[in-house]
C-alpha positions in Angstrom: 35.7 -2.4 15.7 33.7 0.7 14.5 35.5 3.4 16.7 37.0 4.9 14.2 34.6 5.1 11.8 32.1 6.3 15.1 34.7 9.4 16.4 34.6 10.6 12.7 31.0 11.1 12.8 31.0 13.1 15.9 34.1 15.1 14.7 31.9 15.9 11.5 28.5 16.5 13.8 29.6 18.6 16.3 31.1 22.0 14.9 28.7 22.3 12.6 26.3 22.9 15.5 29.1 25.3 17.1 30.4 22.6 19.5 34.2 21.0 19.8 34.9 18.1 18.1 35.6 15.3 20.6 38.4 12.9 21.3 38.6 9.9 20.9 38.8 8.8 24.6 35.4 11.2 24.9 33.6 8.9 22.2 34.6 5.8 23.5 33.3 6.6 27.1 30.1 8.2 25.6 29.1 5.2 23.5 27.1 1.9 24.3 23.5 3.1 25.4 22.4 4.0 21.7 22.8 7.0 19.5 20.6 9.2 21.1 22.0 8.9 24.5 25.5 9.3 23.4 24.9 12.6 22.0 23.7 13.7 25.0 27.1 13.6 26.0 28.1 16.4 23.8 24.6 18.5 23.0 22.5 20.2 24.5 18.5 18.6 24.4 17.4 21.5 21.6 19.9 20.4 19.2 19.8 16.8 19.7 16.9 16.1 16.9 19.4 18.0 14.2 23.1 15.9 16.0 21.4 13.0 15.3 20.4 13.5 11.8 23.8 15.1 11.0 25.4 12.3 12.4 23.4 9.4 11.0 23.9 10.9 7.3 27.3 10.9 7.8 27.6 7.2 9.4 25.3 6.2 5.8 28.0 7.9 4.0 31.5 6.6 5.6 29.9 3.1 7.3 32.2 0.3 5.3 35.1 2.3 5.2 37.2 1.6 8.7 35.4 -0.9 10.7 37.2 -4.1 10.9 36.9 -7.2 12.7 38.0 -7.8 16.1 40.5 -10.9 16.5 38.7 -13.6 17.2 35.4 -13.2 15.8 35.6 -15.6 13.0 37.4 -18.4 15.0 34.7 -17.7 18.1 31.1 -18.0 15.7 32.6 -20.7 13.7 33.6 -22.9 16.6 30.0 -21.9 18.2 28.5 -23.0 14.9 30.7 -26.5 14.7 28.7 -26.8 18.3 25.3 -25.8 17.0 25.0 -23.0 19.0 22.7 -20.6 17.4 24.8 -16.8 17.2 23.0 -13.5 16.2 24.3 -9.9 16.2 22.4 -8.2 19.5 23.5 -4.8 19.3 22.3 -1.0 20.0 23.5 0.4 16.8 21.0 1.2 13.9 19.7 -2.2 12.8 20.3 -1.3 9.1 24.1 -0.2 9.6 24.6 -3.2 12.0 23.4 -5.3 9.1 25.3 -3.8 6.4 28.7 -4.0 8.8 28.1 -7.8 8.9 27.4 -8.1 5.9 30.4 -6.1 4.5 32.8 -8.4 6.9 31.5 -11.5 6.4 30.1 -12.9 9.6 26.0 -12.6 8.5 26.1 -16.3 7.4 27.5 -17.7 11.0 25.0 -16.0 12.5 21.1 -16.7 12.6 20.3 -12.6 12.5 21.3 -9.4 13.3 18.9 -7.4 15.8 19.7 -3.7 16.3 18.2 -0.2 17.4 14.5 0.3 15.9 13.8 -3.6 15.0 11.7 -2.7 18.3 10.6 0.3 20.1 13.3 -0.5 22.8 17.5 -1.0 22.9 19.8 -2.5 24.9 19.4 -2.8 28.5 16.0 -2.6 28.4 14.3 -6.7 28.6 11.4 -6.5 26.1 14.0 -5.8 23.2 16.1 -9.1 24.9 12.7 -11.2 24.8 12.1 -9.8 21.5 15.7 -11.7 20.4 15.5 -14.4 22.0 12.0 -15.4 20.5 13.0 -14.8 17.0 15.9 -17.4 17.7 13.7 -19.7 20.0 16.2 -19.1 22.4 16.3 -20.0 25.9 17.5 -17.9 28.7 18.6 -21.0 30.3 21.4 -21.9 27.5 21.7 -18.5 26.6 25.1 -16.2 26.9 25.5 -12.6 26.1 29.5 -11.7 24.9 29.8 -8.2 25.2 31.7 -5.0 26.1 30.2 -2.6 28.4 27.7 -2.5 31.5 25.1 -2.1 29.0 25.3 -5.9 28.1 26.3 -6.9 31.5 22.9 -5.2 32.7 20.4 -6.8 29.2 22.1 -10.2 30.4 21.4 -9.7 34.4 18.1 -7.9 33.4 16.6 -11.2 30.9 18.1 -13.9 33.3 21.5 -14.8 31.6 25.2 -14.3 31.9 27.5 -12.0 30.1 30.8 -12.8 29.2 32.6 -9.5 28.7 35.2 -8.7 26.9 37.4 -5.8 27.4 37.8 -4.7 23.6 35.4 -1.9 23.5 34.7 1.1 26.2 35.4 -0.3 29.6 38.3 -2.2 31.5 38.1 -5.8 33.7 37.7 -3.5 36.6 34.5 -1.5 35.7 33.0 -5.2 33.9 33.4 -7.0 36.7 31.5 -4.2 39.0 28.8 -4.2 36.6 28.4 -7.6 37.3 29.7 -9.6 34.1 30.2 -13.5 34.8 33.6 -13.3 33.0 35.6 -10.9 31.7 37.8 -11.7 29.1 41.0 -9.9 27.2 39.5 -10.4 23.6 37.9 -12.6 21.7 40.7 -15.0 21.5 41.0 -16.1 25.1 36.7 -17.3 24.7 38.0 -19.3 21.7 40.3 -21.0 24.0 38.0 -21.2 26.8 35.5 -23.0 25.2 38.3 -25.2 22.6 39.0 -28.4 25.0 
């Protein structure tokens, strides 16, 4: 869970360009499509090149110091693990700060990578950053499942062939996961752990 570490970097960004700082509710609905399109939400197209580079100094600055883990994630990749499952890190953030975040809490040696924004030209939904993955892993879309939190994953699962489990930790509810199309939607982490513990 970065959002606090994420509404603290807009709250920084945004008056210094003469804009409001946002809620947190605003962040949380903005977020998921990568930086770029986020900020969208909250700047106009001419400052958008200076947001962004306000912004990302800022994350480099304050990255480690509130994100946490989510309950459930250590249980859920070291159960997978025990299973031989191969788990990566498939996410839009900045493929450096993702990387440093799992380092920090812990969960880079469950996993066989972490792939974020500009380890390819592409992010999240789009399917040549998916293939990307998923060849790097040897992965097959056959025995493959995306867990994630917002029609963005629901759409890079639908869009490479796989199903997305969903959980309903980050920015959307059941509701709006289910519409997207997500195979399941799930409270948290936790109730996957059970679902997949016989």
């Amino acid at each position: 869970d970065a959002f606090t570490t994420i509404h603290r970097c807009y709250v920084h960004t945004l008056p210094q360009l003469g804009l409001p700082a946002p809620t947190m509710t605003e962040v949380r609905n903005a977020v998921g499509g990568g930086l770029a399109e986020a900020m969208r939400r909250f700047v106009p197209e001419h400052q958008l090149a200076e947001a962004i580079r306000i912004h990302s100094a800022y994350t480099h600055q304050i990255l480690l110091e509130d994100v946490v883990l989510l309950p459930g994630v250590l249980e859920l990749l070291a159960d997978l693990r025990a299973r031989d499952a191969v788990c990566a890190v498939f996410t839009n953030k900045h493929n450096l700060s993702a990387r440093r975040i799992c380092e920090h809490l812990g969960i880079t040696p469950l996993t066989a990578g972490v792939f974020g924004a500009h380890d390819t030209p592409w992010i999240k939904p789009q399917p040549e950053f998916t293939a990307h993955v998923l060849a790097a892993l040897g992965a097959d879309p056959a025995t493959t499942v995306l867990i994630g939190d917002s029609p963005f994953d629901v759409a890079t699962a639908r869009n490479a062939g796989f199903p997305c489990w969903a959980v309903t930790t980050g920015t959307h509810n059941a509701a709006e996961l289910h519409a997207a199309g997500a195979a399941r939607v799930f409270n948290g982490l936790p109730e996957i752990v059970a679902a997949l513990i016989p």
